[in-house]
Biopython code that builds the backbone (N, CA, C, O; Angstrom):
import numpy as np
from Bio.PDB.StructureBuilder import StructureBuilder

atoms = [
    (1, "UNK", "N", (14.357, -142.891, 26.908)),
    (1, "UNK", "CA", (15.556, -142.217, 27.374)),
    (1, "UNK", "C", (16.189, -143.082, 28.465)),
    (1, "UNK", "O", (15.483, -143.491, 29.387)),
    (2, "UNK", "N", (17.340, -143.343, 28.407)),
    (2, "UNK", "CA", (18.139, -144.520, 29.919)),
    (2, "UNK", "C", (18.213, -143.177, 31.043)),
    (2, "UNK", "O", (18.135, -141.950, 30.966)),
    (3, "UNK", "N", (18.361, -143.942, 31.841)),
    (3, "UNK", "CA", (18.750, -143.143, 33.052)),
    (3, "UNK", "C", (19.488, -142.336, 33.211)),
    (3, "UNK", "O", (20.356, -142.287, 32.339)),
    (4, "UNK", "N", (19.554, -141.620, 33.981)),
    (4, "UNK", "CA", (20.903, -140.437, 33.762)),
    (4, "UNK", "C", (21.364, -141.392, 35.124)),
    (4, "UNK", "O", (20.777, -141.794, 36.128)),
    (5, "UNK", "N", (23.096, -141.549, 34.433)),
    (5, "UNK", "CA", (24.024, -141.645, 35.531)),
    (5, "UNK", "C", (24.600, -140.792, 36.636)),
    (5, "UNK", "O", (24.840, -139.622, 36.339)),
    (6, "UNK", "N", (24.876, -141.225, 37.947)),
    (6, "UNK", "CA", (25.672, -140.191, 38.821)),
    (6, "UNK", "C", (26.755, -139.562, 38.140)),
    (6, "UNK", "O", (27.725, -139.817, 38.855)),
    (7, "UNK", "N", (27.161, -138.865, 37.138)),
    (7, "UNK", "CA", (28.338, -138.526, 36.895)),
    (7, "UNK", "C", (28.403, -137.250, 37.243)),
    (7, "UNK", "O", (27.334, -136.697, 37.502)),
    (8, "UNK", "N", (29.794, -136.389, 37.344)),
    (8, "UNK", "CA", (30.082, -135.449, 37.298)),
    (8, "UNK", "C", (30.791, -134.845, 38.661)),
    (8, "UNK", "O", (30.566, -135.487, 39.687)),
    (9, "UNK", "N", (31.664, -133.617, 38.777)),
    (9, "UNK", "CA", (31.730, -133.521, 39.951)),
    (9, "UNK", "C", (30.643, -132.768, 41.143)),
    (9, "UNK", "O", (30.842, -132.816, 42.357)),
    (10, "UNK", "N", (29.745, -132.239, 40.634)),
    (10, "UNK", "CA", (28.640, -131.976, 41.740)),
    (10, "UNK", "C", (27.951, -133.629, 42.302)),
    (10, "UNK", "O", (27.769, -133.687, 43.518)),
    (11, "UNK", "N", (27.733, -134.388, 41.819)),
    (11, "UNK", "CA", (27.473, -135.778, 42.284)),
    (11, "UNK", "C", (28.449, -136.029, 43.473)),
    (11, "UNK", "O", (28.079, -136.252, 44.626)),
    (12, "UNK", "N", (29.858, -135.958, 43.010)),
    (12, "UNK", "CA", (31.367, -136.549, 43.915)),
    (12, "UNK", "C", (30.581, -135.275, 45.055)),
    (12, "UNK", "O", (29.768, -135.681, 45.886)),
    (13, "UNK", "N", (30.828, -134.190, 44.999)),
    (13, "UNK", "CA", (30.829, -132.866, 45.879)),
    (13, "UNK", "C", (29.513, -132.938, 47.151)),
    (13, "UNK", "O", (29.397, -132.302, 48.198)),
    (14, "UNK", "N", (28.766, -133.843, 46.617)),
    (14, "UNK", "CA", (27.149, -133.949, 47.192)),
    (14, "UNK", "C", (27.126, -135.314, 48.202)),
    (14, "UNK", "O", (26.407, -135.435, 49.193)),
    (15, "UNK", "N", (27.689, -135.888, 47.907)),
    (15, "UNK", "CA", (28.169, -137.412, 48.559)),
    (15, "UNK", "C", (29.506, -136.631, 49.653)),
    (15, "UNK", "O", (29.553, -136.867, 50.860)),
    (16, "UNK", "N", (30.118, -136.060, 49.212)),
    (16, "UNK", "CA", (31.721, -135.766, 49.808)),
    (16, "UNK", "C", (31.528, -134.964, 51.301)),
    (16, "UNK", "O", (32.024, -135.010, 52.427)),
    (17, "UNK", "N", (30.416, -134.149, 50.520)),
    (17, "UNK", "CA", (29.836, -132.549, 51.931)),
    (17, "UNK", "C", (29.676, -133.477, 52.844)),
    (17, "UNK", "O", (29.571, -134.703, 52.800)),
    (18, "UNK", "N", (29.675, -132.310, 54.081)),
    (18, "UNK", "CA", (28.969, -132.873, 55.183)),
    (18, "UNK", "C", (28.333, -131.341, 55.782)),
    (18, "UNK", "O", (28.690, -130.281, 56.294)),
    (19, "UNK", "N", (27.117, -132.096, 55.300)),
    (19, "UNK", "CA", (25.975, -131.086, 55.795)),
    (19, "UNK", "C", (25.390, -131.403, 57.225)),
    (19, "UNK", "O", (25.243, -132.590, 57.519)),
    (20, "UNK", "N", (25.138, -130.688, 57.891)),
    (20, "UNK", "CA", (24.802, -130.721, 59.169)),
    (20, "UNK", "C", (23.713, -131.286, 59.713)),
    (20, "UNK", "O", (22.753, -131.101, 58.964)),
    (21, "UNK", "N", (23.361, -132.026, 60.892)),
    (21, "UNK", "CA", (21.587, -132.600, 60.561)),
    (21, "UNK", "C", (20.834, -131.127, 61.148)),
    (21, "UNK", "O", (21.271, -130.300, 61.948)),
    (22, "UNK", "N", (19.881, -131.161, 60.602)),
    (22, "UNK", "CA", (18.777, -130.121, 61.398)),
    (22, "UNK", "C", (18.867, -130.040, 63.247)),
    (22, "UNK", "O", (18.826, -130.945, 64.080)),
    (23, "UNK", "N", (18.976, -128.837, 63.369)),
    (23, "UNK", "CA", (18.892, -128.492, 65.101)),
    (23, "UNK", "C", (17.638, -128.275, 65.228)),
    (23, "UNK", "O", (16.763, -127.512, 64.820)),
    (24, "UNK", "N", (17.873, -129.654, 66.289)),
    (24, "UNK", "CA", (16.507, -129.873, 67.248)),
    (24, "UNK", "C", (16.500, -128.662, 68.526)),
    (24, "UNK", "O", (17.298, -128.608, 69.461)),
    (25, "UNK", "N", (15.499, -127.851, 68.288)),
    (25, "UNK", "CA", (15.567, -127.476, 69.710)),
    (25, "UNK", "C", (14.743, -127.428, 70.971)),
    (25, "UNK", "O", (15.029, -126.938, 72.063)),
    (26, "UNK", "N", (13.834, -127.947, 70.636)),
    (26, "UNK", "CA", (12.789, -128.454, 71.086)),
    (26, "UNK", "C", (11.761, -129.550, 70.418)),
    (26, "UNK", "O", (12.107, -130.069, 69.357)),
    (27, "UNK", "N", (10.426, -129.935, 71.051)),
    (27, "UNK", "CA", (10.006, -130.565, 70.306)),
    (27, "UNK", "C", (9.127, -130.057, 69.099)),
    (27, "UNK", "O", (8.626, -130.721, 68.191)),
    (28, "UNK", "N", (9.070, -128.525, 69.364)),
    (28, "UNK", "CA", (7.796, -128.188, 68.031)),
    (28, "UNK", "C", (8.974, -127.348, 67.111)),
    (28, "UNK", "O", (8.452, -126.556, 66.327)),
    (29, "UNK", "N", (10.038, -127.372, 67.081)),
    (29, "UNK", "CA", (11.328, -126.022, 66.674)),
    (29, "UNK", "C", (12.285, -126.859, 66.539)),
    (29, "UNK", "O", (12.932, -127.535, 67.339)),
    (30, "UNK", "N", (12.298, -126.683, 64.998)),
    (30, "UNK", "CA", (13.667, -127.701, 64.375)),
    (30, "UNK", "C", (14.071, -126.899, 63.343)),
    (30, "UNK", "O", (13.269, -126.713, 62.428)),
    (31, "UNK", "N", (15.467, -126.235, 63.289)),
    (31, "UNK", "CA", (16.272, -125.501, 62.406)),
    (31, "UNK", "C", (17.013, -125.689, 61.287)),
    (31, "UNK", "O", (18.231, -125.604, 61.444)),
    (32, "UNK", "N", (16.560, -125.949, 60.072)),
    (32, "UNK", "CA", (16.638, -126.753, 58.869)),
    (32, "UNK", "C", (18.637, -125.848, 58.533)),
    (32, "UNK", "O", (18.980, -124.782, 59.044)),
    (33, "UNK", "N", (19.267, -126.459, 57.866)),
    (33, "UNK", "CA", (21.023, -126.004, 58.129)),
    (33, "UNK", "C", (20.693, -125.000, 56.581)),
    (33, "UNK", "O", (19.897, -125.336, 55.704)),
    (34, "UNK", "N", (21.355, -124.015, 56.580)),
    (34, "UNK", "CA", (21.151, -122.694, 55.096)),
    (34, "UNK", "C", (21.160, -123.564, 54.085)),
    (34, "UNK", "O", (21.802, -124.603, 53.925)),
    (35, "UNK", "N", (20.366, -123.011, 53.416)),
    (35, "UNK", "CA", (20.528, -123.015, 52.160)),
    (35, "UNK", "C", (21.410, -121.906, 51.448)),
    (35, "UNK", "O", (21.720, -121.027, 52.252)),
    (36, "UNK", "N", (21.921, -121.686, 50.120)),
    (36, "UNK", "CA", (22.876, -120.946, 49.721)),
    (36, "UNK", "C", (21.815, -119.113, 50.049)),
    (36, "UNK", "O", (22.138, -118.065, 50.607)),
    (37, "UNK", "N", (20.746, -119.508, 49.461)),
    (37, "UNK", "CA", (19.708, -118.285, 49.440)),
    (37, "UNK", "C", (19.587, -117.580, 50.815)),
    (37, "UNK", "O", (19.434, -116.383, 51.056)),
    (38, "UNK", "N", (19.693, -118.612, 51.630)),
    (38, "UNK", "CA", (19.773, -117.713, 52.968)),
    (38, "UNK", "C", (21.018, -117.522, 53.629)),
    (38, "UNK", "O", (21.044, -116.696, 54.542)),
    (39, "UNK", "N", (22.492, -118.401, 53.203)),
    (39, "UNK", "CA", (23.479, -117.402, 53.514)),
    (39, "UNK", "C", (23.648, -116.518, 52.786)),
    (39, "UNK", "O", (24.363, -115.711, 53.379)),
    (40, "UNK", "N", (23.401, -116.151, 51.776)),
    (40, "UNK", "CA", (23.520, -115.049, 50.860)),
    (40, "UNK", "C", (22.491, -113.720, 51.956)),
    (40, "UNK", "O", (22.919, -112.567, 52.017)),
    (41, "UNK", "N", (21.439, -114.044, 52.565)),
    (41, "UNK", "CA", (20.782, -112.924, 52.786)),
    (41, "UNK", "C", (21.503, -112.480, 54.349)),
    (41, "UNK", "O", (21.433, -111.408, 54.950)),
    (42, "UNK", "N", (22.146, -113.647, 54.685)),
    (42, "UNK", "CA", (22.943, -113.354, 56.143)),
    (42, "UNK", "C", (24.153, -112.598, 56.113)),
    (42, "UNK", "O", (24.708, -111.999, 57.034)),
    (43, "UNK", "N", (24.583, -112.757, 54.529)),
    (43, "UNK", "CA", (26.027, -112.251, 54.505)),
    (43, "UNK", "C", (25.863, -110.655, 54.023)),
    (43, "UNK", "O", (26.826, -109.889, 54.064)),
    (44, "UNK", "N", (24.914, -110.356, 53.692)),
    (44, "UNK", "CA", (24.242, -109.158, 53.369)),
    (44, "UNK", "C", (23.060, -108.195, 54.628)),
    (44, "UNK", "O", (22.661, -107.031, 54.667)),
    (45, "UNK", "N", (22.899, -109.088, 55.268)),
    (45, "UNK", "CA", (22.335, -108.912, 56.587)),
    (45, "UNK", "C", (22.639, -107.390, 57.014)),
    (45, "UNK", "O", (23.847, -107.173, 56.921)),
    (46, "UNK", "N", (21.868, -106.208, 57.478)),
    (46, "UNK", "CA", (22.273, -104.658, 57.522)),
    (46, "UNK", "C", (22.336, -104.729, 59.070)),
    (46, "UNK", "O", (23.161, -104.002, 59.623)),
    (47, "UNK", "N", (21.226, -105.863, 60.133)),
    (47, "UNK", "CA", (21.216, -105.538, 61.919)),
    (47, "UNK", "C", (20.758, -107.024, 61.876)),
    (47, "UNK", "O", (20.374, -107.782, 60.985)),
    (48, "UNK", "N", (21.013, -107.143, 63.543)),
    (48, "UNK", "CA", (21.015, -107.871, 64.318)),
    (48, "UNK", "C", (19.847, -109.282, 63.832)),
    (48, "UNK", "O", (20.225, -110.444, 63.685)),
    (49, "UNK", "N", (17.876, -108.614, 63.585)),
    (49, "UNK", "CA", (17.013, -108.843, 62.869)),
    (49, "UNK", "C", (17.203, -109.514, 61.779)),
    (49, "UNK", "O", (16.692, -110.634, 61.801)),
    (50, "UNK", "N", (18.063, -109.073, 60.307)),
    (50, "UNK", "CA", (17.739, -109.273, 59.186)),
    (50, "UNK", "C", (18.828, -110.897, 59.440)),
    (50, "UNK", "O", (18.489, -111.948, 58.896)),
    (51, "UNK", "N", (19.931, -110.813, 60.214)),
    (51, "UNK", "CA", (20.759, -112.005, 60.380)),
    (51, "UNK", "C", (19.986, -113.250, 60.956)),
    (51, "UNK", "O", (19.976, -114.441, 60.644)),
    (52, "UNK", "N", (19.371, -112.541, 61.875)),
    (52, "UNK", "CA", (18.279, -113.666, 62.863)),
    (52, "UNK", "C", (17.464, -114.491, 61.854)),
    (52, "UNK", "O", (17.254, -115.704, 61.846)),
    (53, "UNK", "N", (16.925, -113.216, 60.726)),
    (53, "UNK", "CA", (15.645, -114.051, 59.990)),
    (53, "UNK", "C", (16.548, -114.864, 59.173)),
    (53, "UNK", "O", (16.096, -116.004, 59.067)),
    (54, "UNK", "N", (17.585, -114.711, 58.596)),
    (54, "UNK", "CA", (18.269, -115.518, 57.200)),
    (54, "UNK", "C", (18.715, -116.881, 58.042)),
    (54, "UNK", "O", (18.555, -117.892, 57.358)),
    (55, "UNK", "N", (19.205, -117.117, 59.289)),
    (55, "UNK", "CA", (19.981, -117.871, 60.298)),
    (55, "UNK", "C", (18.337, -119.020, 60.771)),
    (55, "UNK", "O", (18.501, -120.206, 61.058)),
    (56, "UNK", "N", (17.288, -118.541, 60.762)),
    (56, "UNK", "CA", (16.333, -119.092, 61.679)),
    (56, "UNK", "C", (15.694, -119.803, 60.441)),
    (56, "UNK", "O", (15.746, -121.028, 60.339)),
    (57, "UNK", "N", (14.978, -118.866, 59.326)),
    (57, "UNK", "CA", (14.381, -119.412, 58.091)),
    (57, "UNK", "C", (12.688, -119.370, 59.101)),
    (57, "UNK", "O", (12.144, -118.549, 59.839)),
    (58, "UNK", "N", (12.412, -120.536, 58.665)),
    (58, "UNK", "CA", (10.994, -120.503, 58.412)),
    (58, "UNK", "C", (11.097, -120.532, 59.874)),
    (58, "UNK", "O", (10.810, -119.407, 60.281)),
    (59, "UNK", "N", (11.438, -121.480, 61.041)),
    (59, "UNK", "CA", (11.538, -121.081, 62.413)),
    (59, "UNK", "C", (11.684, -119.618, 62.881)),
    (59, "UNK", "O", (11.169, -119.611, 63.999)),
    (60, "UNK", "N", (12.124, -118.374, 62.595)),
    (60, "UNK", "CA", (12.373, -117.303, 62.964)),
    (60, "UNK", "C", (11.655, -116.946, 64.381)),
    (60, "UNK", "O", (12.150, -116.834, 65.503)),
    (61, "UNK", "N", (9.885, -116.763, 63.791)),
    (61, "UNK", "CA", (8.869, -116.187, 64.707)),
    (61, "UNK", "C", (8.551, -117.216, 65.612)),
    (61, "UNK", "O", (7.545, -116.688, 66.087)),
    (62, "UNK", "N", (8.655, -118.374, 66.256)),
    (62, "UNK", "CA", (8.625, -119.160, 67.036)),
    (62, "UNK", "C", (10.153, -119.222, 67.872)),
    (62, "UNK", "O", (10.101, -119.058, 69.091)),
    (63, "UNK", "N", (11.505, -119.456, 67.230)),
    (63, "UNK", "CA", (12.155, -119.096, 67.927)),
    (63, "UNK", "C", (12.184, -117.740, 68.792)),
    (63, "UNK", "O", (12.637, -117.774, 69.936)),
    (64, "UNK", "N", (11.724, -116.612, 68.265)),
    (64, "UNK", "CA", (11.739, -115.471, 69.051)),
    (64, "UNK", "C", (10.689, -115.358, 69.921)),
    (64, "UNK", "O", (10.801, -114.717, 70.966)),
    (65, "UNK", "N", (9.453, -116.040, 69.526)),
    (65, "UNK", "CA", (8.433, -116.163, 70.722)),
    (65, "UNK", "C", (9.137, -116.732, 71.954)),
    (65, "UNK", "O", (8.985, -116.216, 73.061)),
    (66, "UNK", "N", (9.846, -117.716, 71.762)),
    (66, "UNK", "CA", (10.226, -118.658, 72.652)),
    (66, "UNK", "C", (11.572, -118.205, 73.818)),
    (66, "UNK", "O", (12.023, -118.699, 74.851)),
    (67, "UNK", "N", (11.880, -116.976, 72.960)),
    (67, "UNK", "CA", (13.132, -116.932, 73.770)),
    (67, "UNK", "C", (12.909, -115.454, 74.360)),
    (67, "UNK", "O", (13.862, -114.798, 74.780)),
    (68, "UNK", "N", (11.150, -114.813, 74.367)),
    (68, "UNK", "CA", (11.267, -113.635, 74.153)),
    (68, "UNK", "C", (11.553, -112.821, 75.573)),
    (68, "UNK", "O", (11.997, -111.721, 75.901)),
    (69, "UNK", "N", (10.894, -114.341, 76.398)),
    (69, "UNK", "CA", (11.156, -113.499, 78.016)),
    (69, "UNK", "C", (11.921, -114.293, 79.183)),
    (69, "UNK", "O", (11.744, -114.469, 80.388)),
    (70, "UNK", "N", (12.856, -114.682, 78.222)),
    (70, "UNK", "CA", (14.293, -115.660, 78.820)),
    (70, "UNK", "C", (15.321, -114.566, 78.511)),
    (70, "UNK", "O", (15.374, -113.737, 77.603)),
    (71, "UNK", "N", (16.605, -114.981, 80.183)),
    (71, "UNK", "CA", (16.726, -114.320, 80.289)),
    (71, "UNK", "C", (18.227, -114.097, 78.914)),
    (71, "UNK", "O", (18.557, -114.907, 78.048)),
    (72, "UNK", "N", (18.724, -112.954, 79.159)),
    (72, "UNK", "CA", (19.668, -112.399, 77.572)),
    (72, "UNK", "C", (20.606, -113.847, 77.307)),
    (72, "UNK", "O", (20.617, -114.562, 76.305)),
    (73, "UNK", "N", (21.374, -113.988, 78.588)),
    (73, "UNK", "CA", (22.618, -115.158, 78.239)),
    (73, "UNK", "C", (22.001, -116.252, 77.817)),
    (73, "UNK", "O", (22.644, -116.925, 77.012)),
    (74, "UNK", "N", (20.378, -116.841, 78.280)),
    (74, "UNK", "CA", (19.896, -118.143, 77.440)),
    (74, "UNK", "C", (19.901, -117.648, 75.732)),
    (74, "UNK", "O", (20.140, -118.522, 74.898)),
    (75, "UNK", "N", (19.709, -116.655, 75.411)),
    (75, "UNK", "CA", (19.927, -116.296, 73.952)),
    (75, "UNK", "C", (20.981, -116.681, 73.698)),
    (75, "UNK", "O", (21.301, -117.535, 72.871)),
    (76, "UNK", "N", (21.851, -115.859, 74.646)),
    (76, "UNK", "CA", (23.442, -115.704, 73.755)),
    (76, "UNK", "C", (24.251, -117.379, 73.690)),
    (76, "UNK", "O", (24.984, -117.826, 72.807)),
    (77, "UNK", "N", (23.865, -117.916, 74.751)),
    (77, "UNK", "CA", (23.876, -119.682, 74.522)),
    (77, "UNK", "C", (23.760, -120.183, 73.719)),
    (77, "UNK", "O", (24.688, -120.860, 73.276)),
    (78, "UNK", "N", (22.389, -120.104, 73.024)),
    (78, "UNK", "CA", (21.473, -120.619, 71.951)),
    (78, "UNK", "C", (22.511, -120.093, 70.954)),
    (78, "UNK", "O", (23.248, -120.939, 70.447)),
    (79, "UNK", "N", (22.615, -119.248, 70.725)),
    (79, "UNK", "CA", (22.884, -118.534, 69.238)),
    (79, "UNK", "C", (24.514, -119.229, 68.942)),
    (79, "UNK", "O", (24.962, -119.623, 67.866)),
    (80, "UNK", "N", (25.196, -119.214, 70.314)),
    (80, "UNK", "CA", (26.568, -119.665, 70.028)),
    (80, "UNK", "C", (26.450, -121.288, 69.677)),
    (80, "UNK", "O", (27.269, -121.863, 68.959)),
    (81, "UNK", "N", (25.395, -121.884, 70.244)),
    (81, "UNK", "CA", (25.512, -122.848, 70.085)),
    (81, "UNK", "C", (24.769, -123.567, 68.563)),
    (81, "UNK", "O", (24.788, -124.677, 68.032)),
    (82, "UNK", "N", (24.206, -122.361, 68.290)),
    (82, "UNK", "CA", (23.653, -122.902, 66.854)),
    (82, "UNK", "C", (24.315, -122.588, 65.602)),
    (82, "UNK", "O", (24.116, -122.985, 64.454)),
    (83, "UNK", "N", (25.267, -121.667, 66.175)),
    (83, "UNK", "CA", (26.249, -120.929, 65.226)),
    (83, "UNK", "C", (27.251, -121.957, 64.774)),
    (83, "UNK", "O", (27.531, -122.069, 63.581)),
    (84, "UNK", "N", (28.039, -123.043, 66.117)),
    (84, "UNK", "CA", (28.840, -124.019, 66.560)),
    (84, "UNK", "C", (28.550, -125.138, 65.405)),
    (84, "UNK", "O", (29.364, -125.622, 64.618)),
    (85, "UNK", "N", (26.774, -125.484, 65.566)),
    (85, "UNK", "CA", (26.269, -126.222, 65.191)),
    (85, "UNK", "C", (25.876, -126.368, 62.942)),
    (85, "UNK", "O", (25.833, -127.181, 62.018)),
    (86, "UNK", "N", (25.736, -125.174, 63.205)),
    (86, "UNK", "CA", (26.083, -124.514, 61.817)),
    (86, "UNK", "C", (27.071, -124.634, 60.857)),
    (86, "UNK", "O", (27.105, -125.272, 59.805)),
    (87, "UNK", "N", (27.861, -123.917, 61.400)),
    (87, "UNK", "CA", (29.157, -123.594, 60.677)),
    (87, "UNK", "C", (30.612, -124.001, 61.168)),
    (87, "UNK", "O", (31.671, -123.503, 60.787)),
    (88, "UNK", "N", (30.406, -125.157, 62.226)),
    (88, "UNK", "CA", (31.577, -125.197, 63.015)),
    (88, "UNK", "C", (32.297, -124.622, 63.512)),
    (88, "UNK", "O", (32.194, -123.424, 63.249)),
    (89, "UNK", "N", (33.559, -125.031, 64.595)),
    (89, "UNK", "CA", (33.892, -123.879, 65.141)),
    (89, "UNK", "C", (34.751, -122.830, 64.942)),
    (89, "UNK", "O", (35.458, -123.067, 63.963)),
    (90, "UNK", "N", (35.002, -121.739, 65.463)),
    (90, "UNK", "CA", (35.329, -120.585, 65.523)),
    (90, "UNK", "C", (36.381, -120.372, 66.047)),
    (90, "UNK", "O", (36.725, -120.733, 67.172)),
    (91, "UNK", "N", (37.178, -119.568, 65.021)),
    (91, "UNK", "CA", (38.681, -119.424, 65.528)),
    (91, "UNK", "C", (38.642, -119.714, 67.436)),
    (91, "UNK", "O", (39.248, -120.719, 67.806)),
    (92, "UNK", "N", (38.139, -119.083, 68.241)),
    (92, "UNK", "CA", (38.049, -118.730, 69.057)),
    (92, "UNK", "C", (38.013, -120.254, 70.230)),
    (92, "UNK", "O", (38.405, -120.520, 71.366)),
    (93, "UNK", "N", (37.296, -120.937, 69.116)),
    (93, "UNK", "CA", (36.722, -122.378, 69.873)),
    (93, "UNK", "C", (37.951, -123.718, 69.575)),
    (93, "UNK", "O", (37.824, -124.796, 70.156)),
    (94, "UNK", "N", (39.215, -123.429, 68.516)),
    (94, "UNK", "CA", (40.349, -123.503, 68.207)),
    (94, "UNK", "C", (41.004, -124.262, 68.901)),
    (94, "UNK", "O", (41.044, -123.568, 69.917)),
    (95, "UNK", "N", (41.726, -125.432, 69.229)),
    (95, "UNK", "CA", (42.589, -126.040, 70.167)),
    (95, "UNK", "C", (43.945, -124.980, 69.961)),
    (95, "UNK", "O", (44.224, -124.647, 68.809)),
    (96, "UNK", "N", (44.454, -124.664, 70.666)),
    (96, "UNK", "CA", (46.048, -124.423, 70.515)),
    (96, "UNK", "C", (45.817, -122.950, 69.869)),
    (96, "UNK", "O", (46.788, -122.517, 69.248)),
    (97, "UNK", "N", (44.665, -122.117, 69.930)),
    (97, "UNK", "CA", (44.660, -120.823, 69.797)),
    (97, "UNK", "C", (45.494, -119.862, 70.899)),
    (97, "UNK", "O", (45.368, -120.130, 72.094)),
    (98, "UNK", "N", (46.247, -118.873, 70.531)),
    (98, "UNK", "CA", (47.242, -118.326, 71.270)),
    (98, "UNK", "C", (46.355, -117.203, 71.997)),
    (98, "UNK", "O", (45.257, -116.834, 71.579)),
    (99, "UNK", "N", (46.884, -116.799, 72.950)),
    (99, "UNK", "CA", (46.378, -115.993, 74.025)),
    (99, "UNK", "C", (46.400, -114.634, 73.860)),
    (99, "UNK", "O", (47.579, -114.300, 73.743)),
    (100, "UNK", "N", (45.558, -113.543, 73.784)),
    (100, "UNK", "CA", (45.726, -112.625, 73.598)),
    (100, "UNK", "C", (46.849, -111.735, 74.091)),
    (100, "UNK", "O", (46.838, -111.599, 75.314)),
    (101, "UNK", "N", (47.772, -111.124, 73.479)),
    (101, "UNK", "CA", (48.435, -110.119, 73.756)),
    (101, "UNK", "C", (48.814, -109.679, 75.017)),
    (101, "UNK", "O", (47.654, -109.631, 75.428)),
    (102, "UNK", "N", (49.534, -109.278, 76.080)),
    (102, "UNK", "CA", (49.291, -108.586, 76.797)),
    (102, "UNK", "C", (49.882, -107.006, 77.128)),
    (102, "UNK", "O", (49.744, -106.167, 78.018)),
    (103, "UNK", "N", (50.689, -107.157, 75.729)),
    (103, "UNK", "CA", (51.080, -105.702, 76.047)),
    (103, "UNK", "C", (50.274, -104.483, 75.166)),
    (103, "UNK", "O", (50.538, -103.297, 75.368)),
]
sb = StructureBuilder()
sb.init_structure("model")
sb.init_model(0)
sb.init_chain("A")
sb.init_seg("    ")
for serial, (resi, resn, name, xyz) in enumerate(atoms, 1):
    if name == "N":
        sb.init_residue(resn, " ", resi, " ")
    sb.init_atom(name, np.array(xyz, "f"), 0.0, 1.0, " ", f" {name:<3s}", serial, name[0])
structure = sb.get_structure()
């Protein structure tokens, strides 16, 4: 049988992505970027928990050891910043985003 050639457009699409490198967050805790299987379980996610586990993957129970008696805003840091790191940024994080309302 010859080789199978690169053809097709999932080949072009796979070369084209830009997938994220893994978040380091320490030295024993490295956050591998979703797979489709686990945004699927994030986007279905019912609390706070079921998002954490689909978002963390096999890290989950070590990240939460780690952050368990730090204080809330080192969480809320982390999470924005892995979210950032993830999925890029957020309307919010936006150059030239307009200012809320004031009336």
């Amino acid at each position: 049988m010859p080789p199978r050639k690169n053809l097709g457009r999932l080949y072009d699409l796979q070369r084209e992505t830009k997938v994220p490198e893994p978040y380091v967050l320490n030295s024993e805790i490295t956050i591998q970027p979703l797979t489709k299987a686990q945004y699927r379980a994030l986007s279905s996610a019912e609390n706070a928990e079921d998002g954490d586990r689909a978002t963390l993957g096999e890290s989950y129970d070590a990240v939460m050891a780690l952050f368990e008696d730090e204080p809330f805003q080192l969480w809320t840091a982390f999470s924005n910043d892995l979210n950032r790191h993830l999925f890029g940024l957020g309307v919010d994080d936006v150059e030239g985003k307009s200012e809320p309302s004031s009336e």
